[in-house]
N, C-alpha and C positions, 0 to 999 in steps of 0.2 A: 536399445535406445533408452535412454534418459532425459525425460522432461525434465526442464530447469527454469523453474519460474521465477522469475526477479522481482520483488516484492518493497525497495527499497526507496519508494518515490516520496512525495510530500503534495502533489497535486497543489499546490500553492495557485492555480488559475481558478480552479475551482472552488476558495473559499469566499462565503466562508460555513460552505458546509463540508468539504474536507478541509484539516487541520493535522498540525503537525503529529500529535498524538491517535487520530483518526484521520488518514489520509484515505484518498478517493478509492484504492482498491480495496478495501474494509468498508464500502458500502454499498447498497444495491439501486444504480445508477439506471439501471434498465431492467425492470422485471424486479421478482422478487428476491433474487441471486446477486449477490456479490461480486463486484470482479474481479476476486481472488476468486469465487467457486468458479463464477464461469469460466474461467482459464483453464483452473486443474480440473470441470468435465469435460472439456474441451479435447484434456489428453486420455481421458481416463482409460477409453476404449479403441487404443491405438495398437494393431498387433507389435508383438515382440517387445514390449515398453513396459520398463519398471513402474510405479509410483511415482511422481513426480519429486525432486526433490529442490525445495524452497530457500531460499537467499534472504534475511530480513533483516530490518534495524532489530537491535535484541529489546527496545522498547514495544514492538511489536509482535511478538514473540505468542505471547497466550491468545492475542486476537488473531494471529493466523494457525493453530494448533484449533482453536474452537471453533474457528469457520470451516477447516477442512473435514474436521470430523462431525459437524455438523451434516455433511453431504456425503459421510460416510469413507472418504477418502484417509486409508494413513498413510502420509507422507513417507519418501525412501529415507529421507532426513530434511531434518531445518535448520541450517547453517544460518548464525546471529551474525551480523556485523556488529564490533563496537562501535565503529565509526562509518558514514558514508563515505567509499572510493571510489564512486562512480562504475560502472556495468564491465569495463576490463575487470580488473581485481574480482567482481563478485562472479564471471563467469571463471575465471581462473582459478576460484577457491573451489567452487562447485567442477571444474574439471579434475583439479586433484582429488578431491574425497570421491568422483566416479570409479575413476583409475586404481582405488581400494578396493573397489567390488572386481567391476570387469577389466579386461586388458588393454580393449581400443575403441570403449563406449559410444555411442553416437549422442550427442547433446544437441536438445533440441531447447533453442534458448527462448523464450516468452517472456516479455512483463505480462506481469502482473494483471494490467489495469486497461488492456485493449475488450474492445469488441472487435467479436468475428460472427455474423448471422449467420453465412455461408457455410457451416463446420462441414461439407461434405467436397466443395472447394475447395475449402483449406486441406484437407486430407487426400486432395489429388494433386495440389502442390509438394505435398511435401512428399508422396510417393516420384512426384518427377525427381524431386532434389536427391533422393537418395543413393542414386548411384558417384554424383559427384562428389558427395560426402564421406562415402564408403571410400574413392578414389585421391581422398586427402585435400578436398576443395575447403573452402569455406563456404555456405552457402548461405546468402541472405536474401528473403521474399521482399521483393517489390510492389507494392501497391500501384494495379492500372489506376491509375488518378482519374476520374470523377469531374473538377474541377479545377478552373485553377486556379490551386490553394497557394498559398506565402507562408503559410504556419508551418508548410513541411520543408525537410530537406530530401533532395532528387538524387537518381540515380541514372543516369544515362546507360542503357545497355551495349555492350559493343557485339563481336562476333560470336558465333555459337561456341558452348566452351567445349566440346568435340566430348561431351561424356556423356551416355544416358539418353535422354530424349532432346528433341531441339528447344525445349523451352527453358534450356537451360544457357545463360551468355555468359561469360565476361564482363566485366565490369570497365565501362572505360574512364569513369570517372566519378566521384561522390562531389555534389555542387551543396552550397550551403542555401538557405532559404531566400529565394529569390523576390525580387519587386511581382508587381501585379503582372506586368505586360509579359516579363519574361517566361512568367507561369505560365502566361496564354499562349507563347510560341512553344513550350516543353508540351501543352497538352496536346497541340496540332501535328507535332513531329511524330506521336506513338513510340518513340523509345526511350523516353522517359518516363522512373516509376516513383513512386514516395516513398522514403528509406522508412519502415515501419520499425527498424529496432529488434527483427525477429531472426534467428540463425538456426541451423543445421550444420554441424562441425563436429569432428573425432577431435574427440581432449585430446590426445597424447601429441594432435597437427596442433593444436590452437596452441599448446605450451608452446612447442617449439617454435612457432610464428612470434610468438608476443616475444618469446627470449628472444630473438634477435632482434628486436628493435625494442624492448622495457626489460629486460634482466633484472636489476633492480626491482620491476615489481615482480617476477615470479617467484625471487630469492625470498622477498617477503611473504606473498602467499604461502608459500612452500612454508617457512617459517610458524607463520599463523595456523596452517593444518596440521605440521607437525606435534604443535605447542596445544592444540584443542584439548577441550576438556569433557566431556560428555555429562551434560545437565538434566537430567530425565529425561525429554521426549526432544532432546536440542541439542548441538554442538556449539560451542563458545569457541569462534578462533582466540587465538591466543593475543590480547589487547595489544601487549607493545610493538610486537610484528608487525599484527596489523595499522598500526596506528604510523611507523612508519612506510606504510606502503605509498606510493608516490596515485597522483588521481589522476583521471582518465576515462572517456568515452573505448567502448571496443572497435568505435568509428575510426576515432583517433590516433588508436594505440595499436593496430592489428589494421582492421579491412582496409584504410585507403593508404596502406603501406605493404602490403601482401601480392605479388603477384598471384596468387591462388585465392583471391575472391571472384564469385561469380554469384548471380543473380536470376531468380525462378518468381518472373511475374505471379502476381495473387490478385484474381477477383471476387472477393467474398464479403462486399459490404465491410471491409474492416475503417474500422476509427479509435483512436487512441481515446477519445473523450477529452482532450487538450483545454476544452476550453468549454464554456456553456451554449457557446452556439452550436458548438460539436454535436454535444447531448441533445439540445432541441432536434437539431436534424434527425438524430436517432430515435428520437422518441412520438410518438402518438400526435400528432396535433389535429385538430377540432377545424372548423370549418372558418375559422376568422386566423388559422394559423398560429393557436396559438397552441402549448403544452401547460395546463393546468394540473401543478400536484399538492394534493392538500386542500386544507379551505380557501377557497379561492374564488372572489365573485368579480366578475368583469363587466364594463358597461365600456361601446366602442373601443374596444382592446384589441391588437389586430398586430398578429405575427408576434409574439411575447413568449417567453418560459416565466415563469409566474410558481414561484415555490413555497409552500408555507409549511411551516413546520409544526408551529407551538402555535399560530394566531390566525385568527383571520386576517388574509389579503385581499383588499378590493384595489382593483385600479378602475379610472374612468379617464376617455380620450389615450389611451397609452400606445405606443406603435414603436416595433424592433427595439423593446425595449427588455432588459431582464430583470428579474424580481427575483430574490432571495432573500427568505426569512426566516432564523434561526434564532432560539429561546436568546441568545444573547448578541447577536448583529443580525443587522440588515444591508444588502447589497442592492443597488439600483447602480443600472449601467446600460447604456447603450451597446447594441449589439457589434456596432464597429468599434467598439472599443474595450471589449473583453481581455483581449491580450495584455490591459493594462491594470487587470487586479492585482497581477504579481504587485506592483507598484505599491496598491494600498499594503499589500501586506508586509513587505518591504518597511514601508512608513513607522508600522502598528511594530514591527519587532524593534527599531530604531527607539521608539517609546517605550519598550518594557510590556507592551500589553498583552495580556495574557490569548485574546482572542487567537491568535494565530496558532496557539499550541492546540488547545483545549474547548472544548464544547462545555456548555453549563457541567453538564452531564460527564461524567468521567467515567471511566471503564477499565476493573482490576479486574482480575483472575479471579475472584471471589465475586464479583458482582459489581455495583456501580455504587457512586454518590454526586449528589447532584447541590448545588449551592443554592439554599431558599431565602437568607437575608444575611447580611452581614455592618457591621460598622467597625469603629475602632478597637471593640474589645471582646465584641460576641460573634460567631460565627453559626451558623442553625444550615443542617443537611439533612437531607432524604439521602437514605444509606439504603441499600437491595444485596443481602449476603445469599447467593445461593445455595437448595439444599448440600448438605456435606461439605459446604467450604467454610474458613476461616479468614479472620485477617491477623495480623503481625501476632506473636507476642512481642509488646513494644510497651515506651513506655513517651511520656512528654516532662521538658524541661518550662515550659513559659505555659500551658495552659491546661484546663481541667476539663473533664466533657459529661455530662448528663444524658443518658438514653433512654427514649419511652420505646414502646415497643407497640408497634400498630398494627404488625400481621404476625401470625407465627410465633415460633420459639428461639429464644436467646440464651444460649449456654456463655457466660461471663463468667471470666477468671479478673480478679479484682484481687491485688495481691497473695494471697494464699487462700482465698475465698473460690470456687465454684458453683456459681448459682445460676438457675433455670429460672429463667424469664416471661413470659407470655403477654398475650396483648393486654397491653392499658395499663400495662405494672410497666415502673421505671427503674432506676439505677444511677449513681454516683461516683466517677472515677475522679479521684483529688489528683493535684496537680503531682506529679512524680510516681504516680502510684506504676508497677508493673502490670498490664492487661490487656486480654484480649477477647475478642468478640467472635464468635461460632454460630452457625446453623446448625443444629443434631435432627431437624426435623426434614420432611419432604418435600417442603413449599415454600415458597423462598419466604426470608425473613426480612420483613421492613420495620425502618425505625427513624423516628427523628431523633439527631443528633445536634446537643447545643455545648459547643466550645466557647472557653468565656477564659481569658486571659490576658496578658502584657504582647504576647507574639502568635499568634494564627495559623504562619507558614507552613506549608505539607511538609518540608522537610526539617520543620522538629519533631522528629520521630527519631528513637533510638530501639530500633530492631534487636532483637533478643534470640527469637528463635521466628524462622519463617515457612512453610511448608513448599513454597511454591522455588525456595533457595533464591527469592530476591535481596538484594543490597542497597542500603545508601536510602532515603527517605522516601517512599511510598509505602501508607499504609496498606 
């Protein structure tokens, strides 16, 4: 078996503390774990099971390599998408590079970004699914629904699918997100379950599924695997391939077109985190109902998520209400009305603003930089290069940057110069000059950074030489 975890979301409900560049499974939403980590320990101790091998935008590529081996996990591989094609495509590209190792792998398909408390549950489901799997089924877990939610889509179970144990059915229908009341008549009947997004399937069945109803997209994956390139610790599908591969749900494109899907109820506390009322339910609350994280002081506050990031939050008189507070937005929203952040963030990309991408706070492979003041011509960062890491040799066309050094040691290369920097000492790169900036020491290196210029943009950068083999304008 091969874990195959899907990594390729945007959590757009959830900002604006996930973002397009730090989306929700890159952070630790419950506990001190990630929902990428917890996903991949989730598999980690499954008999007969490789490594888990991960599906991601190539933009996210170093923050899922750093969070896995963070927890000690090394992936079977990290397949980059250029582009997003929605969850067919990215299980199809991840079945083919299987079928390189083994001959009729079993894939066990995961986002990324669920919660499962139950992990001993979950691991009894998926021992039922396995003989339908082995048998050439497709197998998708049904969430015993709880409630009755609207945010989900249903699965109606039909007869038993005659393989394995009985809590394995058929599938008699896949229903899209229902009104309220009709949720309330799915939760009374008991064989309806919440389509969680999670599968159990042999690559060599799922190709041959999907070819008969999307060829066109397998011709392409196939194309795109073919075409990979192997980047250090990463495979690059091949862009143009991929880029024309046609898009699609595996909902859409395979299960409710397959007569070989079947369905293996799961009750294991699972939650997508879809939304911020989601996370409240999941999380801790205090005795007025409410989930207090960060500085956060309440006066008659009652049933709230209340998040502070960078400030103090007080509310006073506040009820089902949510709070979100991030170094550069704030989020206030009624709890019936969460489903409608996509909306702002929708708005804010229509504007060009940058919020929806990016947090103050930025995050490279070498470390971060954070935005401390800026106007028309000067820009001033808090830069953090970790020990052993570099950024670009690069160089700028429109502006010049000044660096003090306020922890640590700075090894600068300043046109044919290399020179060791320490705290309190500065430095001066003129505008075109070729340079770059290094950590040689063991503790990370901080520095303020003042760019003073005609043009500011990240991407006047003209890269020279890069260690980590990025492209195109990030320092």
């Amino acid at each position: 078996m091969i874990p195959v975890i899907l990594s390729g979301g945007s959590g757009t409900r959830l900002w604006p503390l996930s973002r397009t560049a730090y989306p929700k499974q890159f952070l630790p939403l419950s506990g001190e774990l990630t929902m990428l980590q917890l996903t991949a320990r989730r598999v980690a101790d499954l008999p007969d099971a490789l490594p888990p091998l991960l599906v991601c935008n190539e933009e996210h590529r170093f923050l899922a390599a750093e969070q896995l081996h963070a927890i000690g996990i090394t992936p079977t591989g990290i397949l980059l998408e250029p582009f997003g094609r929605n969850t067919a495509p990215a299980v199809a590209v991840a079945a083919l590079a299987a079928l390189k190792r083994e001959t009729a792998p079993l894939l066990l398909v995961l986002p990324a970004d669920h919660l499962i408390p139950d992990i001993q549950a979950f691991h009894r489901a998926l021992k039922q699914a396995l003989p339908a799997a082995h048998a050439g089924m497709l197998v998708t877990f049904g969430i015993v629904p709880t409630a009755p939610e609207t945010g989900y889509g249903y699965i109606k179970a039909g007869e038993p699918a005659g393989v394995g144990e009985e809590a394995v059915f058929r599938i008699d229908r896949f229903i899209e997100k229902p009104d309220l009341a009709t949720a309330r008549e799915y939760l009374l009947f008991g064989d309806y379950y919440w389509n969680s997004g999670m599968f159990l399937l042999r690559a060599d069945r799922y190709l041959e599924e999907l070819g008969q109803f999307e060829p066109e997209m397998v011709e392409a994956c196939r194309r795109a695997v073919e075409g990979a390139r192997v980047d250090t610790d990463f495979v690059r599908l091949q862009r143009q391939a991929f880029e024309a591969c046609p898009s699609n749900s595996i909902d859409y494109a395979v299960m409710e077109r397959t007569r070989r899907a079947v369905v293996v109820p799961l009750k294991a506390g699972w939650n997508d985190i879809g939304s911020w009322c989601a996370l409240h339910e999941v999380s801790a609350r205090d005795t007025q109902g409410n989930v207090l994280v960060g500085d956060v002081l309440t006066e008659g506050t009652e049933n709230c998520y209340i998040r502070a990031e960078e400030r103090l939050v007080a509310t006073v008189g506040v009820k089902d209400h949510i709070v979100v507070e991030t170094a550069d937005a704030v989020l206030v929203a009624h709890r019936d009305h969460v489903q409608d952040v996509k909306r702002v963030v929708e708005r804010l990309k229509e504007a060009g603003r940058g919020e929806t991408a990016f947090h103050r706070r930025v995050y490279r492979p070498w470390g971060w930089y954070e935005g401390i003041a800026r106007s028309a011509r000067f820009l001033v960062k808090h830069i953090m290069v970790k020990p052993g890491a570099a950024l670009s040799l690069q160089m700028h066309h429109h502006r010049a940057e000044h660096w003090v050094v306020v922890k640590g040691t700075a090894r600068v290369t300043c046109g044919e110069a290399v020179t060791l920097y320490t705290e309190d000492q500065s430095t001066y790169i003129p505008l075109g000059t070729v340079h770059r900036l290094e950590n040689p020491g063991v503790i990370p290196l901080e520095l303020i950074e003042i760019q003073s210029g005609s043009y500011l943009g990240e991407d006047d950068i003209v890269r020279l030489d890069d260690q980590y083999g990025r492209e195109g304008g990030e320092c």
